[in-house]
N, C-alpha and C positions, 0 to 999 in steps of 0.2 A: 884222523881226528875224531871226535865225538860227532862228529855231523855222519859217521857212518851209521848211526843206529835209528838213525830217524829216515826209516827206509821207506819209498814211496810207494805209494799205493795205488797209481795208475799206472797200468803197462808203459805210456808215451813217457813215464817220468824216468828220470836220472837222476844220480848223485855224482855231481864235478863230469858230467856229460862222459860218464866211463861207465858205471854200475849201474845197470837197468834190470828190472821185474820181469823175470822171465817167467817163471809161473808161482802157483801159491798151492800149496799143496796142504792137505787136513792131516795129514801125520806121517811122522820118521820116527822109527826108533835104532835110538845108538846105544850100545853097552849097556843093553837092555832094559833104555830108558825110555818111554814113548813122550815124544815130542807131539804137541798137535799147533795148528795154524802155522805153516811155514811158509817163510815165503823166499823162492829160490832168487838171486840174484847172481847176473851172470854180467863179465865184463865183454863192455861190448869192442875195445879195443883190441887188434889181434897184438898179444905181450907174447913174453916166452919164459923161460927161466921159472925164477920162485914165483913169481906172479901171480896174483889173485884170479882165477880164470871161473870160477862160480862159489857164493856163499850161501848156506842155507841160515836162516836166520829165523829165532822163532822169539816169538811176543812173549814179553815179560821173562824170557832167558836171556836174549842176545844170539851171536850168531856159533851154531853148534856141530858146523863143517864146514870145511874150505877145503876145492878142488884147487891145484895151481896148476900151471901149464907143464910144470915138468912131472907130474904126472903122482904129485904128492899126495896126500889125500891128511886134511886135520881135524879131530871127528872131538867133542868136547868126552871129556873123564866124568866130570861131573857136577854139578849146581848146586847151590844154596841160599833160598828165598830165605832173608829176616822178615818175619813177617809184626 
């Protein structure tokens, strides 16, 4: 739901006591876009399959990689701020 984008911002916090702040990292870049203030989010349940197993999530884009457990990898193409 939309409550996944309001991601926490203390280590101890969670979203639905599944997705917690694993670290925050100052920049990634994907398809040769450089992403900066990231903040990595990792599921703390052990899932399997398609499952969301860590998201990278960056400020004012939303989230711009998901690992899943089976070993997927979804990296974003590309963004567009209206400004």
């Amino acid at each position: 739901g939309a409550d996944r984008f309001f991601y926490p911002t203390n280590y101890e916090d969670t979203i639905n006591n599944v997705l917690y702040l694993k670290d925050i990292i100052d920049s990634l870049t994907i398809n040769n876009v450089l992403y900066t203030n990231i903040k990595i989010m990792e599921n703390k349940n052990q899932q399997y399959g398609n499952t969301i197993r860590t998201e990278y999530y960056c400020k004012n884009v939303g989230i711009i990689r998901r690992e899943l457990f089976n070993g997927e990898i979804w990296e974003i193409k590309n963004h567009y701020i209206k400004q």
